[in-house]
Z-matrix of the N, CA and C atoms (Angstrom, degrees):
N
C 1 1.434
C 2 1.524 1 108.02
N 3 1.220 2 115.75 1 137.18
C 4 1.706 3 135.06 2 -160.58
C 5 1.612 4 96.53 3 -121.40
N 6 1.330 5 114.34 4 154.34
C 7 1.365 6 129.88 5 134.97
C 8 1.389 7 124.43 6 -100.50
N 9 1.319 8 133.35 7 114.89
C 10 1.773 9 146.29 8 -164.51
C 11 1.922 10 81.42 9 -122.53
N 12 1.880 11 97.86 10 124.74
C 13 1.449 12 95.37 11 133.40
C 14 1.279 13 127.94 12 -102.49
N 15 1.536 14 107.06 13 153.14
C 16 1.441 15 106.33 14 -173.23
C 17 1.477 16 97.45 15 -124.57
N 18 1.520 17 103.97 16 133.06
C 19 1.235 18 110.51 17 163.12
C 20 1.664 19 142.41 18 -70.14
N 21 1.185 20 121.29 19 130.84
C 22 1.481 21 114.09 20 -159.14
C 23 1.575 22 112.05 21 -122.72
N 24 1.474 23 93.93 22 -2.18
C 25 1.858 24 109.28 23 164.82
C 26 1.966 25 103.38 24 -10.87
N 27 1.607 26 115.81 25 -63.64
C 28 0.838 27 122.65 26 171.21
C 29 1.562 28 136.40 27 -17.40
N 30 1.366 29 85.09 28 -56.36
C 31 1.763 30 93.12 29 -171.77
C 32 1.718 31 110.83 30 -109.62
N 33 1.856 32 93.96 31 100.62
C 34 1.441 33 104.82 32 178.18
C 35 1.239 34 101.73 33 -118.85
N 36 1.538 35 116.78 34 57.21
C 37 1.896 36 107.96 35 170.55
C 38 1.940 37 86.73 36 -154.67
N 39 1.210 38 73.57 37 159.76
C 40 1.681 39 92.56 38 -175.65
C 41 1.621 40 99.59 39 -48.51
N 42 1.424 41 110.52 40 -55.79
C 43 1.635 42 136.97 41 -167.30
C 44 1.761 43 94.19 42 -49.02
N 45 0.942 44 135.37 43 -74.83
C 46 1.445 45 160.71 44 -177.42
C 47 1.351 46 104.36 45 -38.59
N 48 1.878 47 120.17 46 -51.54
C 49 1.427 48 116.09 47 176.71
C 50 0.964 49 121.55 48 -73.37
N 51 1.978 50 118.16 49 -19.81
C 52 1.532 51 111.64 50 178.82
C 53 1.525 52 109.13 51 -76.77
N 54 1.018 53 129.28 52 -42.19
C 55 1.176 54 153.39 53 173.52
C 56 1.741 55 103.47 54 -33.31
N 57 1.582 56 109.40 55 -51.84
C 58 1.744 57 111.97 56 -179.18
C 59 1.418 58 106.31 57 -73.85
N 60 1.745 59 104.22 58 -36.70
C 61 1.513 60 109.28 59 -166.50
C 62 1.674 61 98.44 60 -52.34
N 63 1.671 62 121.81 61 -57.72
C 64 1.247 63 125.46 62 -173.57
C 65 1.600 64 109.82 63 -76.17
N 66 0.726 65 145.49 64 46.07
C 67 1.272 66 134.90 65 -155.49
C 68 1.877 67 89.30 66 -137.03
N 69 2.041 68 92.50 67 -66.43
C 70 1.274 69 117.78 68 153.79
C 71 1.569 70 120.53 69 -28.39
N 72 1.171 71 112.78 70 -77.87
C 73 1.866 72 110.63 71 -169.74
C 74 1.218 73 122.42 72 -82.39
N 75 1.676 74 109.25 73 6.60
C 76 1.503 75 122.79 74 168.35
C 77 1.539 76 108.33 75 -80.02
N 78 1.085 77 115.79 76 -31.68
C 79 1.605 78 114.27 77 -176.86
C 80 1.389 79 125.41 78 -80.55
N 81 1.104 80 109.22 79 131.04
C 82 1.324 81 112.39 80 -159.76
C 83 1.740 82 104.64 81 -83.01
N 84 1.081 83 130.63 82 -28.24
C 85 1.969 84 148.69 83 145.30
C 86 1.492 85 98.13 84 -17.99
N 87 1.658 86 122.40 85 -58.78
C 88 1.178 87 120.38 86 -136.14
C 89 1.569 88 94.37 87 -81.20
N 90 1.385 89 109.70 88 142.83
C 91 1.704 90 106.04 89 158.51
C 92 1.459 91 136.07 90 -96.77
N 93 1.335 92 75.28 91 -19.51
C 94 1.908 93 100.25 92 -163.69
C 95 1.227 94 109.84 93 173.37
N 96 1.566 95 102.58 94 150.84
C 97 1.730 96 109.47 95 -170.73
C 98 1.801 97 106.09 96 -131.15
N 99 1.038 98 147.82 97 84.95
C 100 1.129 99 130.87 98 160.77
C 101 1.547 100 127.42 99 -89.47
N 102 1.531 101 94.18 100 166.03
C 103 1.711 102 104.63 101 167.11
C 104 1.245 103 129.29 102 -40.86
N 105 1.123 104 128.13 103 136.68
C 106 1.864 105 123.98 104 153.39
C 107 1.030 106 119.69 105 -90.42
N 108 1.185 107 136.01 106 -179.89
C 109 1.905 108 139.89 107 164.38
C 110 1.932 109 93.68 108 -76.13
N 111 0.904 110 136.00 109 -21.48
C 112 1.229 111 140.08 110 -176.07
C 113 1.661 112 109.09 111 -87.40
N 114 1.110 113 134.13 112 132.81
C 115 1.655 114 138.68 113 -179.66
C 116 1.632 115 99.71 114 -63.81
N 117 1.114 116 107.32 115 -57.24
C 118 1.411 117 110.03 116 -165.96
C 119 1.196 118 129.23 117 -112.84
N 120 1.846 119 104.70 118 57.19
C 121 1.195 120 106.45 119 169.21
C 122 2.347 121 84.17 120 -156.10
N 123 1.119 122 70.74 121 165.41
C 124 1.674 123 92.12 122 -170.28
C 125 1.330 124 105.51 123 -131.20
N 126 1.688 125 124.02 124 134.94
C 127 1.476 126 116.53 125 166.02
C 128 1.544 127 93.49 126 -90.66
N 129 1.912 128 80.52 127 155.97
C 130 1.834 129 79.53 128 168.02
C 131 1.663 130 99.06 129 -133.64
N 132 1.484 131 132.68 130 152.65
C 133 1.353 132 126.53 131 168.13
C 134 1.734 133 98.24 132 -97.25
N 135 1.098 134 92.25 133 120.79
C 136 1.762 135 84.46 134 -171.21
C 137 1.803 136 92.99 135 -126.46
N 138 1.587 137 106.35 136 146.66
C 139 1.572 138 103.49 137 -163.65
C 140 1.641 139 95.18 138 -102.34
N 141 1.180 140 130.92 139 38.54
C 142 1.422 141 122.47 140 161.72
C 143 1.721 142 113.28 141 -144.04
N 144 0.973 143 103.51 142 -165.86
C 145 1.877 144 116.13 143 -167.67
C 146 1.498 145 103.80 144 -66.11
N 147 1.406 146 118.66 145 161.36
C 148 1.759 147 127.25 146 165.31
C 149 1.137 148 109.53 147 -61.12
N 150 1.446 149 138.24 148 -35.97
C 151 1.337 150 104.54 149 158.72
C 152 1.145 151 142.29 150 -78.00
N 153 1.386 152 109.82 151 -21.78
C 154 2.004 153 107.93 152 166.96
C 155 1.502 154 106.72 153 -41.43
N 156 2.129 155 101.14 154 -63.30
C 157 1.596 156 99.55 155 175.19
C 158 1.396 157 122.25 156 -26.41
N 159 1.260 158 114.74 157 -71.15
C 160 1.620 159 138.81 158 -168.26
C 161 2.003 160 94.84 159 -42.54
N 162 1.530 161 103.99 160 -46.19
C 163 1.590 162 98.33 161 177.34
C 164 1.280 163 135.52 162 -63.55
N 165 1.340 164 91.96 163 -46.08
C 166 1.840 165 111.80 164 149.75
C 167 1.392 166 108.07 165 -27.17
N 168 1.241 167 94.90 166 -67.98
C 169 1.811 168 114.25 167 -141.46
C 170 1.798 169 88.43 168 -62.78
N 171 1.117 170 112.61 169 -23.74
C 172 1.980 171 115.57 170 -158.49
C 173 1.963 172 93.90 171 -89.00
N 174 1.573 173 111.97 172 -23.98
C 175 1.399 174 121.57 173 -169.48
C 176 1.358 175 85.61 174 -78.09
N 177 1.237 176 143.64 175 -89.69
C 178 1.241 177 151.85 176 -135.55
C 179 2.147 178 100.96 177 -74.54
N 180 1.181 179 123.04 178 -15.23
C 181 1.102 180 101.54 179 146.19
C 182 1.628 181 156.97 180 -96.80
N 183 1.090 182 143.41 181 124.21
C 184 1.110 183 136.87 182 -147.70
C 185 1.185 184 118.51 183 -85.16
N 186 1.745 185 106.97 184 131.50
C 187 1.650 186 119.46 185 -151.33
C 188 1.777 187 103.88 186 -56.33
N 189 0.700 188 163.69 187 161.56
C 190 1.226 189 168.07 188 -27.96
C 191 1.764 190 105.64 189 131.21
N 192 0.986 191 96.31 190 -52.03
C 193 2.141 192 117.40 191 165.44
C 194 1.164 193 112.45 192 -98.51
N 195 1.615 194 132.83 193 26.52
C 196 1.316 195 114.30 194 156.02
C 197 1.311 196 104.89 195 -73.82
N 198 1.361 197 122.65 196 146.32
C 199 1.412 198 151.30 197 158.71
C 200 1.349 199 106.16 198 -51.05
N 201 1.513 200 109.02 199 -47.51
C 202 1.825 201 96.16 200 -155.42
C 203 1.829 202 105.94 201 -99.17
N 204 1.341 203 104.95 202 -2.54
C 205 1.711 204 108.16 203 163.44
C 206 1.258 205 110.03 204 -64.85
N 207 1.719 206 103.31 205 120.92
C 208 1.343 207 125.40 206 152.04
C 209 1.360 208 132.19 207 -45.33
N 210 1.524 209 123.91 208 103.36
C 211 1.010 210 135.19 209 161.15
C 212 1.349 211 144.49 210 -72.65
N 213 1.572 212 159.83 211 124.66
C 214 1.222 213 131.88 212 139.10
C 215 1.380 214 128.58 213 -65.08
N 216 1.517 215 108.99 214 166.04
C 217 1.709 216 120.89 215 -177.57
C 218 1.737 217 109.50 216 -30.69
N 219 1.329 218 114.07 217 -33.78
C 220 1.635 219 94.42 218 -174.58
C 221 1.557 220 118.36 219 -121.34
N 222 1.612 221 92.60 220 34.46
C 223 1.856 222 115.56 221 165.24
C 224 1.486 223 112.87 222 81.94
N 225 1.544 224 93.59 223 9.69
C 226 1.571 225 82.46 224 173.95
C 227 1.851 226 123.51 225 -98.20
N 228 1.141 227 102.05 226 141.77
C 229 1.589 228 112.46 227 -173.84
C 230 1.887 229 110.87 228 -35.61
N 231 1.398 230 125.76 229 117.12
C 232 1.259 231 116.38 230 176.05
C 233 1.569 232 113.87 231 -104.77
């Protein structure tokens, strides 16, 4: 069992945090997730290797070219 932070810079909309929250307690790896002194980063105790994490970590962010992500007028994720 590891501690990985994962960065969550990403997710600044309500939509985006539920999305990590479940993303998070769906995995059966994860042990626990706490706060940092930092906004945008999260520890995680995760019970397998840096790259499972790292796979995780690539699942729970949202592709960049999805179609069905909500945008505002100057392309940023809403």
């Amino acid at each position: 069992m590891s501690i990985y932070e994962l960065d969550i810079s990403w997710a600044i909309t309500a939509t985006l945090l539920r999305r990590l929250h479940w993303g998070l307690i769906a995995d059966d790896e994860v042990s626990g997730v706490f706060l940092t002194t930092r906004d945008d980063v999260l520890a995680v105790l995760f019970n397998s290797d840096r790259g499972a994490f790292d796979a995780l970590a690539r699942t729970l962010t949202p592709d960049p070219y999805d179609a069905t992500a909500t945008t505002d007028e100057q392309g940023a994720l809403t």
